[in-house]
PATORBA-62692 format. One record per residue: x, y, z of N, C-alpha, C in turn; residue in three letters. Coordinates in steps of 0.001 Angstrom, whole numbers, plus 500000, padded with zeros to 6 digits. Each point is the difference from the previous one (the first is absolute). Layout:
N
XYZXYZXYZALA
...
//
This chain:
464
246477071039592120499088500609500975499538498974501023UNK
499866498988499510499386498826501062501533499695500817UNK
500947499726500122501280500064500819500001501321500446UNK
499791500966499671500035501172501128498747499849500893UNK
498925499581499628498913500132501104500106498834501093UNK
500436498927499194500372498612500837500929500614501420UNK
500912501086499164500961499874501210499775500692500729UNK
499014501215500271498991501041500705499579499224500983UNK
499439498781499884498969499184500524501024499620500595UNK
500774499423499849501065499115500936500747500961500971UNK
500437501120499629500062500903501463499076500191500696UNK
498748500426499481499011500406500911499638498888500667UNK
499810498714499702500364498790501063500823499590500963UNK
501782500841499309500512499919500805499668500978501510UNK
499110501213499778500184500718500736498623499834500997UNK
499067499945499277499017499322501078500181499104500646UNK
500904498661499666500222498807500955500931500449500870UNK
500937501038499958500958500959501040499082500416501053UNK
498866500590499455499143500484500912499010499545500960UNK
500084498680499317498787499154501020500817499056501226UNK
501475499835499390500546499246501314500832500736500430UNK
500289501455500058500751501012500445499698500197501900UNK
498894499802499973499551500091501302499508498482500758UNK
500569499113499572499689498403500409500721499961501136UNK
500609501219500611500985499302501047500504500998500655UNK
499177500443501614500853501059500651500838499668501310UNK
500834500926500473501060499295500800500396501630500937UNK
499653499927501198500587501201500957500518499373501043UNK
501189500846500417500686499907501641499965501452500635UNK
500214500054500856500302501187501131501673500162500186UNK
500622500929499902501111500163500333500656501564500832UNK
500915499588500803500088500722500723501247500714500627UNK
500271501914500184501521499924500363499813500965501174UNK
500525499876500934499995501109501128501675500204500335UNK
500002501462499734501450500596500091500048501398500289UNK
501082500081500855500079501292500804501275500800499222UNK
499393500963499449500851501158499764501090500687500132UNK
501168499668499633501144500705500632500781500925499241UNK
499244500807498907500364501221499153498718501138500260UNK
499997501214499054499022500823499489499136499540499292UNK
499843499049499333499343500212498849499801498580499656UNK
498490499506500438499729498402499503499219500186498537UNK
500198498980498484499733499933499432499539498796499424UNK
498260499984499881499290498553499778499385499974498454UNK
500558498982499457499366500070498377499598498860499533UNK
498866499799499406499547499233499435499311500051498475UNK
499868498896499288499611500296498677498352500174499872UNK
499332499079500532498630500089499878499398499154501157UNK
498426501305500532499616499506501080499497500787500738UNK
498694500586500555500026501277501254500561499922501249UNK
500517501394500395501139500043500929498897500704500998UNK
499980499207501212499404500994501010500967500405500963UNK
499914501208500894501009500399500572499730500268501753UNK
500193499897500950499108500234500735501250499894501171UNK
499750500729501725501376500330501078500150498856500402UNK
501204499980500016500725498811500614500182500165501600UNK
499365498792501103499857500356501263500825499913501116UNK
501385499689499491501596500665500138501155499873499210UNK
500931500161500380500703500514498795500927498918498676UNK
499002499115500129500392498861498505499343500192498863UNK
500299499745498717499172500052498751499486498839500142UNK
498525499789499607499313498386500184499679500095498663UNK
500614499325499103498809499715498422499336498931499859UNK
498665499529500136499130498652499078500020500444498502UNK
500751498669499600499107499944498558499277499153499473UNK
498654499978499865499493499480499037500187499306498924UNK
500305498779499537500281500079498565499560498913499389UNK
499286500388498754499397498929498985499997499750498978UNK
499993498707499280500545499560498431498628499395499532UNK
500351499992498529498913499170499552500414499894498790UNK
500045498442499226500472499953499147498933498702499752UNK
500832499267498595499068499155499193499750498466500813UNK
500962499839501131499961498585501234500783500420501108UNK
499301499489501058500505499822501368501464500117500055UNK
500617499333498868501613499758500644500673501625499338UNK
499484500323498589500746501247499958499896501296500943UNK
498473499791500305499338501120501222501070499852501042UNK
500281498905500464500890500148501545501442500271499527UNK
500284499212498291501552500753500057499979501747499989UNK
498914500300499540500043501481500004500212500876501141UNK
499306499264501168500345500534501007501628500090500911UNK
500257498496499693501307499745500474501199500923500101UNK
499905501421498901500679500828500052499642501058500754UNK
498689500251500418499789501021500480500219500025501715UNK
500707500871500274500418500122501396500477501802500015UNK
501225500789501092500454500801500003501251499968499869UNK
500782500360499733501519500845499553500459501478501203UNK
500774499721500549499970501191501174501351500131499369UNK
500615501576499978501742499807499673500108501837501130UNK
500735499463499982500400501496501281501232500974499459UNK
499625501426499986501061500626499058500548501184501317UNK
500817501131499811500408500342500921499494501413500321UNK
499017500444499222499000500453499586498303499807500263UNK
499598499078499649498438498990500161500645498594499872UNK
498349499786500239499865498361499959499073499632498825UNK
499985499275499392498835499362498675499555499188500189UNK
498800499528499767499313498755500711499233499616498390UNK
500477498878499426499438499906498646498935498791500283UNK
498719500157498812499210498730499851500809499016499063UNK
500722498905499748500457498884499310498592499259499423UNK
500862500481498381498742499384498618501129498970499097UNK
499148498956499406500605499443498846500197500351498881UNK
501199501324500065499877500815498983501119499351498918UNK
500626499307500135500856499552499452499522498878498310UNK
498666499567500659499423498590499477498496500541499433UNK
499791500868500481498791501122498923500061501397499231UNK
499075499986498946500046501517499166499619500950501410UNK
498999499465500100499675500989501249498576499786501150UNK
499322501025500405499563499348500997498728500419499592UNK
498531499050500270499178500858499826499024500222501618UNK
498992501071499933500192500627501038498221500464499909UNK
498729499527499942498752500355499679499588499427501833UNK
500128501942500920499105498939501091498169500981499544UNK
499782500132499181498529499889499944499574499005498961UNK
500795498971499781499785499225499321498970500294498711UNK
499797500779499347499099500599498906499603499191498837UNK
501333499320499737500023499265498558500924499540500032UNK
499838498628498952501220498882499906501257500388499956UNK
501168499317500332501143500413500288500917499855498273UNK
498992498906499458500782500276498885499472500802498811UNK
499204501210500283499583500586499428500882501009499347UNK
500110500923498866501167501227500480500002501073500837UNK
500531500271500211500377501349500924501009500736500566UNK
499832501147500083501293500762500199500989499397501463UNK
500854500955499676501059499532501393500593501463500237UNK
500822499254500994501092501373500790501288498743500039UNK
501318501534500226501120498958500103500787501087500884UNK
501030499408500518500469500611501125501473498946499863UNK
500983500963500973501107499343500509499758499414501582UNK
500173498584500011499949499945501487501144498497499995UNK
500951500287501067500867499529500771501032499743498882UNK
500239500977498885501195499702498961499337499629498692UNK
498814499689500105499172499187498571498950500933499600UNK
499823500239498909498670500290499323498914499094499974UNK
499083500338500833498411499606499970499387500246499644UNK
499011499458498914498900499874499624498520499517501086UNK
498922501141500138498543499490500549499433500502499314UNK
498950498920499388498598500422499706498867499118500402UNK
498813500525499881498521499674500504499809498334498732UNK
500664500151498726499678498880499846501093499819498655UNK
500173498731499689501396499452499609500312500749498310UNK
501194499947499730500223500746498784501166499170499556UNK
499186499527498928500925499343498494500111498379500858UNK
499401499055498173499066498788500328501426499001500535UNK
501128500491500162501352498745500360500544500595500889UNK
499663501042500633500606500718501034499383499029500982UNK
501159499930501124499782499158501600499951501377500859UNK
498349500095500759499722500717500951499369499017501279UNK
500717500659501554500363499306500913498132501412500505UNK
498929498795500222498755500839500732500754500071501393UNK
500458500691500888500540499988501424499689501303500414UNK
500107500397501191499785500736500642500225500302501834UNK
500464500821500351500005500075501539499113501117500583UNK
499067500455500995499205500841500553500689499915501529UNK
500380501066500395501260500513500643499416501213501103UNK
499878499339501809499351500632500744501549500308501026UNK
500492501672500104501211500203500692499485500494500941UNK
500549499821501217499910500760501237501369501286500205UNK
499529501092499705501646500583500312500565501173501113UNK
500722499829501270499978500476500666500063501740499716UNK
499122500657501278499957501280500374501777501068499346UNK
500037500618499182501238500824499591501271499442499188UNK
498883498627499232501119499472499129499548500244498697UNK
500898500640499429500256500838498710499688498803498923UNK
499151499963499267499884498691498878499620500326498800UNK
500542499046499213499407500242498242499190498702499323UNK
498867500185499810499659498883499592499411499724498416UNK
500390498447499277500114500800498705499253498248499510UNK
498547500645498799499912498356499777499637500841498554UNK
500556498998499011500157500001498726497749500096499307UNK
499371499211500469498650500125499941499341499653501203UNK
499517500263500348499301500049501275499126501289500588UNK
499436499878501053498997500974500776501106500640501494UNK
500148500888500408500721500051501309498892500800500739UNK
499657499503501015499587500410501105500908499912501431UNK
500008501840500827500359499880501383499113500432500447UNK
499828499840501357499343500521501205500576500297501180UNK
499996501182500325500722500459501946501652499670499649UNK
500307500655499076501687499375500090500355501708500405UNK
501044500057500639500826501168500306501390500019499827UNK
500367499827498535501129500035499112499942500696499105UNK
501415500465499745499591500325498527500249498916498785UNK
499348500122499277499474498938498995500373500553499038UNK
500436499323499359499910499909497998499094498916499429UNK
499193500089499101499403498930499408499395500159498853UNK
500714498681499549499848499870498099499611498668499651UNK
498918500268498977499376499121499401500133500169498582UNK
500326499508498842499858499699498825498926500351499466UNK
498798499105500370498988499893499826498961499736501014UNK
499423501200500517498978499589501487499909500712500661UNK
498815500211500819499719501215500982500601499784500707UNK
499730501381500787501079500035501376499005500886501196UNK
500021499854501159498825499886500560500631500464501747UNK
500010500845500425500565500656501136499098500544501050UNK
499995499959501288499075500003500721500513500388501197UNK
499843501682500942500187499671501330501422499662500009UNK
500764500675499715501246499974500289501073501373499893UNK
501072499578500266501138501344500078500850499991499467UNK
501100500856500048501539499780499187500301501052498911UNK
500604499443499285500215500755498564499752498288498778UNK
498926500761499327499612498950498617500473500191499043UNK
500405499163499520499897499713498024498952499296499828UNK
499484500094499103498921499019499151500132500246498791UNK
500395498360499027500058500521498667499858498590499608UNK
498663499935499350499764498753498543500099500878498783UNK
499929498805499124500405500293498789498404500027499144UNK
499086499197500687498411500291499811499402499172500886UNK
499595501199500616498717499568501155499347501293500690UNK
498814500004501093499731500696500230500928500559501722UNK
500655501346500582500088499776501124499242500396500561UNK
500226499950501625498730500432500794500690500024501104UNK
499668501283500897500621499990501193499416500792500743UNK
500008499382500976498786500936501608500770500118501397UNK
499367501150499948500926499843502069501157499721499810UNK
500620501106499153501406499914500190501282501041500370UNK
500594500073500942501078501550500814501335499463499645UNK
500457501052499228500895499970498718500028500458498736UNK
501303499986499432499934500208498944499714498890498883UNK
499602500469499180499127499050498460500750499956498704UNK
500406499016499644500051499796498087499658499268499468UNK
498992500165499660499237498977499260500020500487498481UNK
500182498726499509500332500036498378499631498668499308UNK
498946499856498913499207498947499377500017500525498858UNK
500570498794498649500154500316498707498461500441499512UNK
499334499085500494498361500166499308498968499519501463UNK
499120500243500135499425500561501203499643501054500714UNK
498780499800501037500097500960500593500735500436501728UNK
499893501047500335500407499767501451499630500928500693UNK
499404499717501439499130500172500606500818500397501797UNK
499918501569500440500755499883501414498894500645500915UNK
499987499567500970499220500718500735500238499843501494UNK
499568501875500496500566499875501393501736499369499974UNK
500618500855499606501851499682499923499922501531501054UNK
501347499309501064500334501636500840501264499927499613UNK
500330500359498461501670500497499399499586500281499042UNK
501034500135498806500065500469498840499705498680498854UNK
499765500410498698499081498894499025500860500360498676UNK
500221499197499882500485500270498164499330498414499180UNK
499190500229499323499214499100499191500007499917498533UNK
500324498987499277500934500041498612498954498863499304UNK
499517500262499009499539498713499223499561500567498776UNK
500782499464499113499464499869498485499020500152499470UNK
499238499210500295498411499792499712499243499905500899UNK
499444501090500971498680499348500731499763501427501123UNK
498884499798500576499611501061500686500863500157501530UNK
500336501220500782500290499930501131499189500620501039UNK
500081499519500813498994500638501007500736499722501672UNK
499860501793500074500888500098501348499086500998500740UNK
499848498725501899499137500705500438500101500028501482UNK
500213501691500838500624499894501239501344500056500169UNK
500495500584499154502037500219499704500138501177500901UNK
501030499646501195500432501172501073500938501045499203UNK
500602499133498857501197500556499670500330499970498474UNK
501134500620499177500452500438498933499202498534499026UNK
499197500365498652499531499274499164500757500122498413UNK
500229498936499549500684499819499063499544499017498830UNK
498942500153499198498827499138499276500498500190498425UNK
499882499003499562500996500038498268498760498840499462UNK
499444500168498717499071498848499414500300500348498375UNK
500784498972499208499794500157498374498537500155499521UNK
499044499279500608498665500092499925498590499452501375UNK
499645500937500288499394500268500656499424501043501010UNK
499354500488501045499895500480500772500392500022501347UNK
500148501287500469500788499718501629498930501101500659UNK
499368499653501234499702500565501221500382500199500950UNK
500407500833500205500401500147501536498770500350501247UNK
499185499529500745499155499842500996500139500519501470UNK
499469500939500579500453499831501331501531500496500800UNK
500617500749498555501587500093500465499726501010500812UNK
500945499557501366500533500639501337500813500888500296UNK
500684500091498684500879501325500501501693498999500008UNK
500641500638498633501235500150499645500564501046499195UNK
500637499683499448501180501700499476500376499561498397UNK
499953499181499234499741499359498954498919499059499194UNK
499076500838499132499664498932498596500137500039499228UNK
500753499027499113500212500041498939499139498679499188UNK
499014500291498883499810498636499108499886500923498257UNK
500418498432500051500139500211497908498882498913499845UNK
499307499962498631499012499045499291500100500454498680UNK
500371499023499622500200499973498255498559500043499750UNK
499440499044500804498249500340499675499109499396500547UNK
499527501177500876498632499912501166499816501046500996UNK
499366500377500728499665500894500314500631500311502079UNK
500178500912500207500576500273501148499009500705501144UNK
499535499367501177499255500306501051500858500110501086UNK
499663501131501060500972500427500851499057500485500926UNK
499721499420501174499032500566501219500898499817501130UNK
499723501668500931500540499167501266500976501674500822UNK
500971499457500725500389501465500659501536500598499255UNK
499694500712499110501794500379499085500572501193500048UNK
499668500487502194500220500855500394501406500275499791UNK
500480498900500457501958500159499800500794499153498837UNK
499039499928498787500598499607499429500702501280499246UNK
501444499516499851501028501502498965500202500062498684UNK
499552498159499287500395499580498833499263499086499563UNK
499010500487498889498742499279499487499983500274498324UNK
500821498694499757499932499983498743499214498606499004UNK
499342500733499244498911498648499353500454500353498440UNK
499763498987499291500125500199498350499245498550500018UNK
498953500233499015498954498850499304500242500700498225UNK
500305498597499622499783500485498343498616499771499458UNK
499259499019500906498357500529499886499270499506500878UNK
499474501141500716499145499551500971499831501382501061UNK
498705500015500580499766501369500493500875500033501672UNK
500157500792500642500712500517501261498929500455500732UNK
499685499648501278498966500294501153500519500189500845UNK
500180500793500812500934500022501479499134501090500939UNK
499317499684501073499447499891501287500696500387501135UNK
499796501214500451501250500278501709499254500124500629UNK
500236499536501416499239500361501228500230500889500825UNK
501779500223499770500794501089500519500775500910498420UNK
499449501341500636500871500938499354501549499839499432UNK
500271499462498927501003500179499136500786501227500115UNK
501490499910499959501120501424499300500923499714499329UNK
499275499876498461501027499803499214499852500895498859UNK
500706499916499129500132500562498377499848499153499053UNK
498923500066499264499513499447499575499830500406498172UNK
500043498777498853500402499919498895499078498924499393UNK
499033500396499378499349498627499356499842500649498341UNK
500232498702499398499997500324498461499341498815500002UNK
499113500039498829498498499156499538500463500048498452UNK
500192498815498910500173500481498831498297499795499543UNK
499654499045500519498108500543499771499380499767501411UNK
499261501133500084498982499682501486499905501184500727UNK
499284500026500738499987501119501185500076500023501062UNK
500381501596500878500376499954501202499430500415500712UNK
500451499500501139498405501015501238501675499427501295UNK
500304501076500276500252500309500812499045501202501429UNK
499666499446500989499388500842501038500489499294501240UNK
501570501170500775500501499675500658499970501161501254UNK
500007500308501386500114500636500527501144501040499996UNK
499842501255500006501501500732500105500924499775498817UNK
499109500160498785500163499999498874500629501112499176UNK
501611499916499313500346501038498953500313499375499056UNK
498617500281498850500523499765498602500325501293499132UNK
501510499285499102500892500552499614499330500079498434UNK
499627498471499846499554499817498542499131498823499490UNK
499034500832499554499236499138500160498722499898498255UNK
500857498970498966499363499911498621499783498809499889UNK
499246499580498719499723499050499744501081498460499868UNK
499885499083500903501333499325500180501069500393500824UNK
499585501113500332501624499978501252499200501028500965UNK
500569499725501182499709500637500672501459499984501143UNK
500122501396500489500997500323501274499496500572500851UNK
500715499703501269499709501027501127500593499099501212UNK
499712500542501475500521499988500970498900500022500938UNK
499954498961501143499037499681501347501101500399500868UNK
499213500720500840500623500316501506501660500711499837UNK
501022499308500757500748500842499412500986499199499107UNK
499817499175499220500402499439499113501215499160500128UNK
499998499391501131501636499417500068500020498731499602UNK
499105499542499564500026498609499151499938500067498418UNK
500158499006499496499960500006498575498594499267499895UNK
499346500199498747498843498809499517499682500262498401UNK
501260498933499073499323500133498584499508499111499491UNK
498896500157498952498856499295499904500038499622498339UNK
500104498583499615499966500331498674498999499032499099UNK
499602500139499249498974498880499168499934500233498831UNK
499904498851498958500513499988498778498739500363499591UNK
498919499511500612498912499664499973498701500166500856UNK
499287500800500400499505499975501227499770501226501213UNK
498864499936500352499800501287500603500486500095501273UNK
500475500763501095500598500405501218499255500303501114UNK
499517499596501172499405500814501025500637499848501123UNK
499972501197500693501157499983501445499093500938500717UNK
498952499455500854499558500969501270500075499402500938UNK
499246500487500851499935499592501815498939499160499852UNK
499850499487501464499312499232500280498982500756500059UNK
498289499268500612498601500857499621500496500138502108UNK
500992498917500774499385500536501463501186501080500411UNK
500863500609499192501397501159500103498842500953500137UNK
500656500828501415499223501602499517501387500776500419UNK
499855501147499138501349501029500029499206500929500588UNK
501148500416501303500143500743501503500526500975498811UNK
499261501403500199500575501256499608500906500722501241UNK
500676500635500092500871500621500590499386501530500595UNK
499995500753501605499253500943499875500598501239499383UNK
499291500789498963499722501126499230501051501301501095UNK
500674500662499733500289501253500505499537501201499042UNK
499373501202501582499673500887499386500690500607498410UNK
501082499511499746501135501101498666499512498825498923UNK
499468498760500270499779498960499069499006500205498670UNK
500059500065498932498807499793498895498955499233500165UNK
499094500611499048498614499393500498499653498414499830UNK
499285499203500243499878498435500095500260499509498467UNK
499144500778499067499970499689498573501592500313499951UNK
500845500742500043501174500225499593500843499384500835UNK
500011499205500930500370498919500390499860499266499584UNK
498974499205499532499781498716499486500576500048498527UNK
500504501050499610500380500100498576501755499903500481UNK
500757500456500636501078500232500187500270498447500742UNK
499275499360501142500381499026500500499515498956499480UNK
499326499873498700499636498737499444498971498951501078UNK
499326500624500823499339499481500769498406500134499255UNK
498766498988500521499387499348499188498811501598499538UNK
499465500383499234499402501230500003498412499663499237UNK
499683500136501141498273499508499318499246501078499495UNK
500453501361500358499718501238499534500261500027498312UNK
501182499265499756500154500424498619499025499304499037UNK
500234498059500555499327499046499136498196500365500167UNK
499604500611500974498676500809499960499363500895498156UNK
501231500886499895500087500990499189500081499264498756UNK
501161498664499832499956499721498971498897498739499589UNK
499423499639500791498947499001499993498891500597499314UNK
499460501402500519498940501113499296500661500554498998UNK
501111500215499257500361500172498974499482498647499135UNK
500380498912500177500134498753499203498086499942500086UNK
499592499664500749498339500233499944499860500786499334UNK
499536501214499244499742501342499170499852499222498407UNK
501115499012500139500084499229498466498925498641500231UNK
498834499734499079499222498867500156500878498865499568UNK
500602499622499287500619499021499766501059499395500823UNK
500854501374500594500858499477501456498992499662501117UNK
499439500422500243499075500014501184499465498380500160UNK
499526499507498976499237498528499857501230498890500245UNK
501277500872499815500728498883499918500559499429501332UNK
501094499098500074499640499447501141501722500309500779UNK
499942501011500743500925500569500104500302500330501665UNK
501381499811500793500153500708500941501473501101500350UNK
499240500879500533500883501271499731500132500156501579UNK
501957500043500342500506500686501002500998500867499566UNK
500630500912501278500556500476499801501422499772500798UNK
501225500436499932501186500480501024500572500800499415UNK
500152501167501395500495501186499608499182500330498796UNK
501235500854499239499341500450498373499836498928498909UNK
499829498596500592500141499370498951498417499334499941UNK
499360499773498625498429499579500094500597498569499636UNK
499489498974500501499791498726499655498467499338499487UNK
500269499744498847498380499326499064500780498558499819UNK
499025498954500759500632498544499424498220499491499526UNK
500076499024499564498660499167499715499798499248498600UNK
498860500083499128499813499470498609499592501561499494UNK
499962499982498458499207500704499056500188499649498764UNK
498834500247499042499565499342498801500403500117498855UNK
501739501337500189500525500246498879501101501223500341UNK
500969499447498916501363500954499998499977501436500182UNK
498781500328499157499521501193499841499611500993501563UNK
498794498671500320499743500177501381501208500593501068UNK
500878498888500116501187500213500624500797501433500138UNK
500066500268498628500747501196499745499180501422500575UNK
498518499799499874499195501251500604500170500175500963UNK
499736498829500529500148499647501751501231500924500583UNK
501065499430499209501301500917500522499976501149500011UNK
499495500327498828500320501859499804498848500715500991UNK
499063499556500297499064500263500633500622500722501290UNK
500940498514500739500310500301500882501182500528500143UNK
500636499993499196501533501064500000499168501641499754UNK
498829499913499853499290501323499694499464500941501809UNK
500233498993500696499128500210501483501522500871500278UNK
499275500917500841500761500996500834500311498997501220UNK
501509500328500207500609499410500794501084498212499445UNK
499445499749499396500687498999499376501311500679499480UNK
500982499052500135501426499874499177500404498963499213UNK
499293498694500521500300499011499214498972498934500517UNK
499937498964498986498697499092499812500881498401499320UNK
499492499417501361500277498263499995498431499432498976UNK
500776498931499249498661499650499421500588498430499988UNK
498872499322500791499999498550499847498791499344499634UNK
499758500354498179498610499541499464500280498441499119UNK
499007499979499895499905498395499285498752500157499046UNK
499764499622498840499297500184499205498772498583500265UNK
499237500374499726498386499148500199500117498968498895UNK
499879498819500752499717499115498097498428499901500197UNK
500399500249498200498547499829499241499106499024500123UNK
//
């Protein structure tokens, strides 16, 4: 036992004295490539480092890089650098513009720019293929005889107006601004950060958060774990991440939102002809104009559905709830069917689709509070207003009147905390009450009112 603890002690010496002269010695140069384009398709990669991106002010690629070492003395710090420069190779196809590492002579690279904690601490990594080799980065060194090269390049491109580019850093942050290309951009590990610009995007880390503003085009953004964030886009959005919330806000056009876990909003949408989102688990918000949308499909395996129009909807419509309730109150309303957990029917004249599904979770789909529905004028051969509002599913305050003084008559409904509309023949009761029992009166009550055909119930029980 005393030779095993002896020898505890003697690593952990070894590894603290790693740590105290690990940083005895830093070493940066500036390096630099300016080259003009003579394919489709320029491609800039680096292993670790933030990439900023920003217009080039005619038509050459300008890259600075940054780059800095730090090791246990002055002389290894500057050999570290000695390798780092660019690699340009020209294909007939694109061009590649590589960062040059001493990958040959290290396990791998480490890569901490918030500097958090010692480098020879443990910690995870990422690995990647870059320029033929498998790379290893992590934030801090792994396994006590492994040779890790601390290096790094921070990488500012200028890239001209309508040049098509991919830019790709194994860990790092990428930021553009005002570029008018279309872009691809991949990070391993690291946000990605878009601003005020045009084209057609990719965006895809493997974990980080994205974020993108002021942007005309189309969108793909895709993050293993993270969240991502669009706002004000004048194109279409498709947003993909594993783990983390999405939030899309100001979309002119077709939305396309996927989360293994989390929530997605949609904010402010302008008017397109497609939504579609899935959530393994979190909840789905939808405000905004989904006058022309034709195809609105949601499935959450748990989490409730909210959706908000400002403009009159025409679609056909399908929501199944395996627990929860529905409140549908839509203008120019025909429901077909309407029970506990499912509900059908048809807005306007139905030429869109909209199915609704939740594993978990209650459903609401009305208008906005500033929509008012323009009735159409009455001809003498026409039925009376009440028998209109029953046939056209238009909003009928005559009925929810009738069934409101029905539900009052009972003291126990009455106290409770309840609001009652109507469309067409259908009574809508959403709110709280203090028991199953409750619930069930409530209903029959109102399937009891003259004029009713069918009764939406979106109750929630009171905790004790």
């Amino acid at each position: 036992m005393y030779h095993l603890t002896n020898f505890k002690l003697v690593i952990l010496g070894m590894l603290l004295a790693s740590s105290a002269v690990l940083h005895a010695a830093e070493s940066s140069k500036t390096v630099e490539l300016h080259t003009k384009p003579d394919n489709n398709l320029i491609v800039i990669q680096n292993i670790a480092g933030k990439i900023t991106l920003s217009p080039s002010s005619d038509s050459m690629i300008h890259i600075t890089g940054t780059a800095k070492a730090q090791a246990k003395n002055q002389k290894k710090a500057d050999e570290l650098l000695e390798s780092i420069g660019f690699d340009e190779e020209k294909f007939d196809d694109k061009t590649v513009i590589s960062v040059s590492y001493p990958l040959d002579d290290y396990t791998g690279i480490i890569y901490n720019p918030d500097d958090k904690a010692s480098s020879w601490n443990w910690g995870g990594q990422s690995s990647s293929k870059y320029m033929g080799q498998k790379v290893r980065v992590a934030r801090k060194a792994k396994g006590v005889f492994s040779k890790w090269a601390e290096v790094y390049a921070d990488l500012n491109i200028a890239i001209p107006a309508g040049q098509k580019s991919k830019v790709r850093v194994i860990s790092g942050q990428i930021d553009a601004n005002n570029i008018n290309n279309d872009l691809s951009l991949d990070s391993s590990s690291g946000k990605i950060n878009v601003n005020d610009s045009r084209g057609r995007l990719s965006a895809d880390t493997g974990s980080g958060k994205i974020t993108i503003e002021n942007f005309t085009g189309d969108i793909d953004a895709d993050t293993g774990s993270g969240s991502i964030v669009l706002t004000n886009i004048n194109g279409s959005a498709d947003a993909d991440t594993g783990s983390g919330s999405i939030k899309i806000n100001k979309v002119t056009g077709n939305v396309k939102a996927d989360t293994g876990s989390g929530s997605v909003t949609v904010n402010d949408y302008l008017g397109g002809e497609l939504i579609e989102i899935d959530t393994g688990s979190g909840g789905v918000r939808i405000n905004g104009d989904l006058g022309n949308v034709n195809n609105l499909e949601i499935d959450t395996g748990s989490g409730s559905v909210k959706i908000v129009s400002t403009h009159a909807p025409s679609l056909k419509i399908d929501i199944d709830t395996g627990s929860g309730g529905i409140h549908v109150d839509l203008p120019d309303l025909q429901v077909k069917r309407d029970k506990r957990g499912t509900f059908i029917g048809t807005v306007g004249d139905g030429k869109g689709r909209a199915s609704i599904d939740t594993g978990s979770g209650s459903v609401s789909f009305k208008m906005d509070d500033s929509y008012e529905s323009v009735a159409k004028p009455v001809s003498g051969n026409d039925k009376s207003k009440s028998d209109r509002a029953k046939n056209t599913g238009k909003p009928n305050p005559e009925l929810a009147t009738k069934v409101q003084a029905a539900l009052n008559k009972d003291e126990d409904i009455r106290n409770a905390n309840l609001e009652v509309s109507a469309v067409g023949s259908r009574a809508i009761i959403a709110g709280s009450m203090d028991s199953v029992w409750d619930i069930a009166k409530a209903v029959k009550i109102v399937n009891d009112v003259e004029g009713v055909d069918n009764v939406s119930v979106d109750l929630e029980l009171n905790e004790d």
